[in-house]
N, C-alpha and C positions, 0 to 999 in steps of 0.2 A: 426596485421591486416591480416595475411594470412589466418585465418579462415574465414573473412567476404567473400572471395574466394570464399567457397566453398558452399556456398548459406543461404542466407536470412534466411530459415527459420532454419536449421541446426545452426545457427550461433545464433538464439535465442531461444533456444531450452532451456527451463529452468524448473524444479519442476512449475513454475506458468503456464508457457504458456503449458506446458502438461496434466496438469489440467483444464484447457478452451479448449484446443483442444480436450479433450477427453469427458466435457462435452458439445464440437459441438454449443457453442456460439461463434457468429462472433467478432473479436477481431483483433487491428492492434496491431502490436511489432513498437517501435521507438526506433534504435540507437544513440548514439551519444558519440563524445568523453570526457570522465567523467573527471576533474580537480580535481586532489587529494587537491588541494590548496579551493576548493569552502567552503564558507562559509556555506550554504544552498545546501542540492542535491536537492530540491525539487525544489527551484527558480532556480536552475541551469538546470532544467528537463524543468521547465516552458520556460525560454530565450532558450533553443537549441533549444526545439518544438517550437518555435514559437504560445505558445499558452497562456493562462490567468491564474495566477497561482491560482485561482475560480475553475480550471479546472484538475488542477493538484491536488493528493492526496499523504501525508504522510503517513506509515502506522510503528504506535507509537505500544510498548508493556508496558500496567501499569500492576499493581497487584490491583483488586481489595477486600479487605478482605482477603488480601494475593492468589487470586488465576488469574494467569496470564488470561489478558485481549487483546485483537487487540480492536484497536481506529484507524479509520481513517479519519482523517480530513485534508481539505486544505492546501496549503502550505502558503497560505497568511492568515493564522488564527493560530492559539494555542487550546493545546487541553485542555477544559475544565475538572477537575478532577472530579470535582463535581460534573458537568454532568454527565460524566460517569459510575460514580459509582451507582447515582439514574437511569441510562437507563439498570443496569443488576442487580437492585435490589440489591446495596452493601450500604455500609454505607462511603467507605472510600477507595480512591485511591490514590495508589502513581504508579510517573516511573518504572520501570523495572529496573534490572542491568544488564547495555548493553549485558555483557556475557553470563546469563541468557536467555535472549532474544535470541542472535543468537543460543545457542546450541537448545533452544527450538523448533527455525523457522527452522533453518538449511539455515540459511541466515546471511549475514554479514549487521553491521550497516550501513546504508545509502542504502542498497540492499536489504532489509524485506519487501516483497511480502504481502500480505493478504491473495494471494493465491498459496496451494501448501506448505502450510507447514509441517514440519516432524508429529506437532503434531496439531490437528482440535484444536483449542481457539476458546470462545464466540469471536465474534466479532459485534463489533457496526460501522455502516457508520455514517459519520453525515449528518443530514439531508440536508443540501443544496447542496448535492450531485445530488438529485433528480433534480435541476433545471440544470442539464445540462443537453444536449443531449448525449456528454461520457466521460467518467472521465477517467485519466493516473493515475497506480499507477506504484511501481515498478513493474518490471516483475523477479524479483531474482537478478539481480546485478547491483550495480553503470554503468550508462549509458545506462539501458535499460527499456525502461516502456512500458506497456500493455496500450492500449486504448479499453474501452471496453464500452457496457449501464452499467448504476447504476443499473438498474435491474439486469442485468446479474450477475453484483457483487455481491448483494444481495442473490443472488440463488447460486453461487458458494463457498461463505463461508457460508453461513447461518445467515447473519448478520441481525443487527436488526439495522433501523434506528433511529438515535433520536439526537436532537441539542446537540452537544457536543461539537462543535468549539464554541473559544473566540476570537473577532476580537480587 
């Protein structure tokens, strides 16, 4: 806790949030303390914000046609495979393996960003993203997310929208 010390924004200073501040969209960091024990980091993101977990985003690594993909959907949804395989033009997706994933992101599981990754992936928003006014994903690690527009998102990865969550 002695880093939160020494200020706010130093203290969230992450591969994602350097990537939004460098591309100069307006964006809030939320802290909170992360429970190694939670089931969910996403619902666990949703209940410390205090906000809808509609409103809170996941952000998943599949392989589509074997070539790694970002998927980000709600946390009060699942991510459709199938969906997303037909949203970048694949035939067939599966999960990722976790390891994979991280050394790709340069993020740990429960802490994968969408944005600010080591290496640019397609990425796909799902569409009901748009109906909020701003969506939290991670901001690089367990207990820290970015609130930002869906638009904004959209421009900062280069993601394509398309319904890929299953409720």
């Amino acid at each position: 806790m002695a880093k939160k010390k020494q200020g706010h924004q130093q203290s969230a200073a992450t591969p994602a949030t350097v990537a939004a501040t460098r591309a100069g969209v307006a964006f809030t960091t939320h802290q909170y303390a992360h429970d190694p024990a939670a089931a969910s980091y996403g619902e666990e993101a949703a209940e410390a914000l205090g906000v809808s977990p509609d409103q809170v985003f996941k952000t998943l690594i599949a392989e589509v046609d074997g070539v790694l993909t970002v998927a980000v959907v709600p946390v009060s949804a699942s991510l459709d495979l199938k969906a997303l395989a037909a949203a970048v033009g694949g035939k067939r997706a599966t999960m990722a393996d976790p390891a994979l994933a991280e050394r790709t992101t340069g993020y740990v599981r429960g802490g994968i960003s969408p944005l600010g990754q080591r290496k640019q992936l397609a990425t796909v928003l799902d569409a009901s993203a748009g109906d909020q006014p701003t969506v939290c994903v991670s901001a690089g690690r367990r207990g820290l997310e970015i609130e930002l527009a869906p638009a904004d998102l959209v421009t900062l990865t280069g993601a394509t929208s398309a319904p890929i969550a299953r409720r």
